[in-house]
PAMI-263614 format. One record per residue (C-alpha): x, y, z; residue in three letters. Coordinates in steps of 0.1 Angstrom, whole numbers, plus 2048, in hexadecimal, padded with zeros to 3 digits. Example, Ala and Ser with C-alpha at 12.3 -4.5 7.8 and 13.67 -1.06 7.14 Angstrom:
BEGIN
87B7D384EAla8897F5847Ser
***
This chain:
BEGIN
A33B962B5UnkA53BA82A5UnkA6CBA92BFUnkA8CBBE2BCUnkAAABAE2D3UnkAC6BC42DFUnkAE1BC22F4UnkB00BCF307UnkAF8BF32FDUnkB18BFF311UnkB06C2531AUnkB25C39327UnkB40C26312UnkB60C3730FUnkB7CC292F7UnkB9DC382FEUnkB92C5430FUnkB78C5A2F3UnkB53C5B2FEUnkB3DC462E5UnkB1EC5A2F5UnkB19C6E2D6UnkB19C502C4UnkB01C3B2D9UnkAEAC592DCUnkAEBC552B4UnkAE6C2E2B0UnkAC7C312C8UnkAB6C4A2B2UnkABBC35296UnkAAFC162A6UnkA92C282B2UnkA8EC3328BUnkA8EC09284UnkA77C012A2UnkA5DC1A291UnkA65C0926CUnkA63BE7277UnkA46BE9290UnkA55BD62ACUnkA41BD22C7UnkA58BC72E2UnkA7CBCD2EDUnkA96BB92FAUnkAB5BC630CUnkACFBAE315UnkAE1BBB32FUnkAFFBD1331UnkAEBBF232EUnkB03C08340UnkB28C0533CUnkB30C0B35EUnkB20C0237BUnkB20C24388UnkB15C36365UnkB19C5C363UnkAFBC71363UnkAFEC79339UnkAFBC52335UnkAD6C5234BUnkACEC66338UnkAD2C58317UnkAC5C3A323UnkAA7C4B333UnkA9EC60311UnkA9FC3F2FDUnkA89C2C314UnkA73C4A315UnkA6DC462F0UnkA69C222EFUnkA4FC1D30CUnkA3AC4230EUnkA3FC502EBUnkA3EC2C2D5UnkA29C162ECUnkA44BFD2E9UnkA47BE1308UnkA70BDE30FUnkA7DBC232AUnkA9BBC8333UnkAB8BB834BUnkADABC135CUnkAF9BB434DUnkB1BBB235FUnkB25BD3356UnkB03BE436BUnkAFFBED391UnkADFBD2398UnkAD0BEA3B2UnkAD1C0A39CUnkAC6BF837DUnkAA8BE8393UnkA9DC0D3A2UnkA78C13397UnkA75BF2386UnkA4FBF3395UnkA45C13388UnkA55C11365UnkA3FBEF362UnkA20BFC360UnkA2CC1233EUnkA3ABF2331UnkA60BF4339UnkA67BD4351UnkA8ABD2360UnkA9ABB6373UnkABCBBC37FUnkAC0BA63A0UnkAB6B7E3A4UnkA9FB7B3C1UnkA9CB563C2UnkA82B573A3UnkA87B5837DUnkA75B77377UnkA57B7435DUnkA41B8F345UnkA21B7F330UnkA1CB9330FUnk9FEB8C2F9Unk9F8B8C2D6Unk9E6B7E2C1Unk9F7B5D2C3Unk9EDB5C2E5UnkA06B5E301UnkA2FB64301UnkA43B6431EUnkA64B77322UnkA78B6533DUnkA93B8434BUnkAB2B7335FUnkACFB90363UnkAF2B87368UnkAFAB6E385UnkB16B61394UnkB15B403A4UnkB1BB4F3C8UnkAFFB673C2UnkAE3B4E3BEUnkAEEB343DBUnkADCB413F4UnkAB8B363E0UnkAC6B143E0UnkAC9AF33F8UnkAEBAF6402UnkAF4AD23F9UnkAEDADF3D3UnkB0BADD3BFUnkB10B033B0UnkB35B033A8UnkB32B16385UnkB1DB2F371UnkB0FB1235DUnkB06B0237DUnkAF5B24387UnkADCB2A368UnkAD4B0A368UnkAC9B0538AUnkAB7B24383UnkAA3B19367UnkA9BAF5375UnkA8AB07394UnkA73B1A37BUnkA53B0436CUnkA5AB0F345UnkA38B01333UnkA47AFA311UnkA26B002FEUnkA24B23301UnkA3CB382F2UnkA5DB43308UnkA79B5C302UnkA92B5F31DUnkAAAB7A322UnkAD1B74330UnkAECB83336UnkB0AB66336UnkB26B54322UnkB17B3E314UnkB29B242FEUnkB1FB052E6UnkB33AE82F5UnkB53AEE2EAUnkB48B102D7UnkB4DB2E2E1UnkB40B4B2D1UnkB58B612C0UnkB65B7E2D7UnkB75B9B2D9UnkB8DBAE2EEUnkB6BBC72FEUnkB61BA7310UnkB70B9C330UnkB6CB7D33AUnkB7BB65359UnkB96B4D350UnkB98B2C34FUnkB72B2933DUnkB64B29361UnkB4BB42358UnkB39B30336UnkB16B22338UnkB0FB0831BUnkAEFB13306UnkADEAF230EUnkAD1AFB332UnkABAB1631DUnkAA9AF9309UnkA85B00312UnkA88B23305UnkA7EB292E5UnkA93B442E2UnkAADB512F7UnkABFB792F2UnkAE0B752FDUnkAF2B9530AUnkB18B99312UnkB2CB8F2EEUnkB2FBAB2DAUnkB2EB9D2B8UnkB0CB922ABUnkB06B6D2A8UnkAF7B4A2ADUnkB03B362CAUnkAF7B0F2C5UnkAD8B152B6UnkACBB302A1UnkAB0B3A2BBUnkAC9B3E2D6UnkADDB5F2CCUnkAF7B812D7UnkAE2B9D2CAUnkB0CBAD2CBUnkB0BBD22D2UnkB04BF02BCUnkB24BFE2B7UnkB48BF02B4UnkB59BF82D9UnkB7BBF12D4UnkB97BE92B3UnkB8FBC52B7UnkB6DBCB2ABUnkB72BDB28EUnkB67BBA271UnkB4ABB328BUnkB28BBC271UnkB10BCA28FUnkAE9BC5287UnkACCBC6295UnkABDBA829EUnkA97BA4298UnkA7DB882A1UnkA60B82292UnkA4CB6A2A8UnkA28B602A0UnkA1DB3A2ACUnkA31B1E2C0UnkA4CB1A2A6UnkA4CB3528FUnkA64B4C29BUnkA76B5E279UnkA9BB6D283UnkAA8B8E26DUnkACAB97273UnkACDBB0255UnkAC7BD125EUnkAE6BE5263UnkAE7C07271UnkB03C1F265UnkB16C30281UnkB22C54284UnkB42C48288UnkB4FC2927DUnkB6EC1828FUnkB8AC0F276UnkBABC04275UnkBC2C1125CUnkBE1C0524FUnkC02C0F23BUnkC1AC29236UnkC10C48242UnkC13C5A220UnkBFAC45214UnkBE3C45237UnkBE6C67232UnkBE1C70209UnkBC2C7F1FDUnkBBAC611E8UnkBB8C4F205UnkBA3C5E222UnkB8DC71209UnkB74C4F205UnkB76C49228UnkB64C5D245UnkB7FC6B257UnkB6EC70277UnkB6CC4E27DUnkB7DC4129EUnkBA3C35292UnkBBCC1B299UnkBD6C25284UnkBF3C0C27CUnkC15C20266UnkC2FC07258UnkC48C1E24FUnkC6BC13256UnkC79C3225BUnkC6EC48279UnkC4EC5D273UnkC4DC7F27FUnkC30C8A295UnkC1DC6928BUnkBFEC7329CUnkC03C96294UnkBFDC8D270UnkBE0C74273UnkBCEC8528BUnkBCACA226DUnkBBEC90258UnkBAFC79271UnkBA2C8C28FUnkB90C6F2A8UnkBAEC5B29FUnkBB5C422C1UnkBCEC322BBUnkBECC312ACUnkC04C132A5UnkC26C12292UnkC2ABEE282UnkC4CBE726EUnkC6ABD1271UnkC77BE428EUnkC59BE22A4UnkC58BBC29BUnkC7DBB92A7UnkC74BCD2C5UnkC56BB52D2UnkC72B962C9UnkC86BA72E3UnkC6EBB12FFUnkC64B8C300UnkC87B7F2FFUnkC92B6B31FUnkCA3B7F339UnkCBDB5F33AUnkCC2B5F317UnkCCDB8531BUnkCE4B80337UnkCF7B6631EUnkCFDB7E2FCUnkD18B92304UnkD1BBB82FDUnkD26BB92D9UnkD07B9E2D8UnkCECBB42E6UnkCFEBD52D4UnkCF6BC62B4UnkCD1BBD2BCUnkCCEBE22C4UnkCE1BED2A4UnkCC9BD628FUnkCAABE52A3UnkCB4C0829AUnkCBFC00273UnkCADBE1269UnkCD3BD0262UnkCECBC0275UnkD0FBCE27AUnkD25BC4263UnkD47BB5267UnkD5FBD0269UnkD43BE1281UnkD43BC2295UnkD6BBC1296UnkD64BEB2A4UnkD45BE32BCUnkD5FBC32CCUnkD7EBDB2CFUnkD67BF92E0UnkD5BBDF2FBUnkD80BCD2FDUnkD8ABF6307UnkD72BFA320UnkD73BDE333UnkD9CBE5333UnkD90C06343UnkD7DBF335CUnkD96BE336AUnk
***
């Protein structure tokens, strides 16, 4: 069975104040185009559907048209779960009369791992669907002298109620952190996570699983094993994102223990998201932003010394979905020296001290010495005056 795992498809994103809907609308065509190329048969969606829990009425609808296509127009079977970004009880709506066309949705624990049987002609797969959980969700299907302190403790009590038999083939869907050991996958900024590594569930506790499609990290990758993976989303979502290579990821899973992972299809976006860096003449020449798209979304970085007039003014023209914009020179790295400085160490330079930080701030160079003898005279004045 060829098996096409996505994840944390965001529907409703918006990037300062920018809607990626056009965007997403765009990627889902296209992955409908590779579903048709590839023949996949089945369709995993790891959670994180909607970016909100409450998603505007545009985003149903963009999510409705694409499962539309995938279940009624290309006979395609998609399970799908809730992440922590999606309202459990809207996701769940209708979940019994979507199943009978093939789309099976499981957005709220009950006190049983949810289970669907496919067949092929390798015989039968299971496709285990366990949505996001928090420990304090899942207590009440539990003894109450049953230690569930943590996330990891959660799954796995889970997955130890269930009876897995490890001879048939098994797939599980979840939507967690889920770190090797001492490995965490690499992260960006888009993903929010609890402090203090409270919220990680080691990859181990999915053992029995043959394979297991990982939603929540954003960048596509192993964890532990190579059968245990973040499909990553399909479009970069913030500046941190940016050297992240998004793919699809494909299985191709005939008997017990021949299961064939392709992570080299790309899709091209309609907008990339770049940064860009340098003095704005060159940011801004011909030569420059004639090989690149210039519709792509923007974090522009200018390292001119001197002051830029109408900064964004000028990118934006040549740049129009530019985002953000960032000015990064010796000034700016003097200025973050002295927003973290220690109040206390303030209060003991004096003021011909702190004028000369701000002098060297504004010019890049200290006063000099007969600047110095001025700057200690002016203050000697006005303190005179003050008394």
């Amino acid at each position: 069975m060829k098996i096409l795992h996505l994840a944390d498809l965001h529907i409703g994103k918006i990037v300062q104040e920018q809607s990626l809907l056009e965007d997403q609308i765009y990627m889902l065509e296209q992955i409908v185009k590779k579903i048709e190329e590839e023949k996949i048969e089945l369709v995993l969606i790891s959670g994180d559907i909607y970016d909100r829990s409450v998603p505007p009425a545009d985003s149903v609808i963009v999510l409705n048209n694409f499962l539309k296509v995938l279940v009624k127009d290309l006979k395609v079977k998609v399970c799908m779960i809730a992440g922590n970004h999606d309202s459990k009880e809207r996701l769940n709506f209708g979940k019994e009369i979507f199943a009978d066309d093939g789309l099976h949705i499981c957005a709220i624990y009950d006190g049983k791992l949810e289970k669907k049987e496919f067949e092929d002609e390798y015989g039968k797969l299971n496709i285990y669907m366990l949505p996001y959980i928090k420990p304090v969700e899942i207590k009440q299907y539990f003894d109450e002298d049953e230690k569930i302190a943590s996330y990891h403790d959660a799954v796995k009590k889970v997955l130890e109620k269930e009876n897995i038999n490890k001879d048939e083939r098994n797939i599980i869907l979840s939507h967690q952190f889920v770190t090797a050991g001492n490995v965490e996958p690499e992260r960006s900024e888009s993903e929010t996570l609890i402090l203090g590594g409270t919220e990680n569930v080691d990859v181990s506790v999915y053992d029995q699983f043959d394979y297991v499609a990982l939603g929540h990290i954003h960048g596509p990758q192993r964890i532990g094993r190579d059968t245990a993976r973040y499909s990553g989303t399909m479009l970069k979502y913030s500046f941190s994102e940016v050297n992240q290579n998004k793919c699809l990821t494909i299985l191709d899973f005939k008997e017990k223990g021949n299961l064939k992972i392709d992570t080299s299809i790309t899709i091209k976006p309609l907008r990339d998201m770049r940064v860009i860096k340098g003095p704005i003449e060159e940011l801004t020449s011909e030569d420059v932003y004639s090989k690149t798209n210039r519709e792509d979304y923007i974090r522009a970085i200018i390292t001119n010394e001197e002051q830029v007039y109408d900064a964004i003014g000028q990118i934006k023209k040549i740049y129009p979905n530019t985002l953000r914009l960032d000015i990064k020179n010796s000034k700016s790295e003097i200025q973050q020296t002295l927003q973290i400085s220690d109040l206390d160490d303030i209060k003991k330079k004096d003021e011909v001290e702190l004028f000369n930080e701000f002098y060297q701030y504004q010019n890049n160079q200290e006063l000099n010495e007969s600047q110095l003898d001025i700057m200690k005279q002016v203050v000697k004045e006005v303190k005179k005056e003050e008394h």
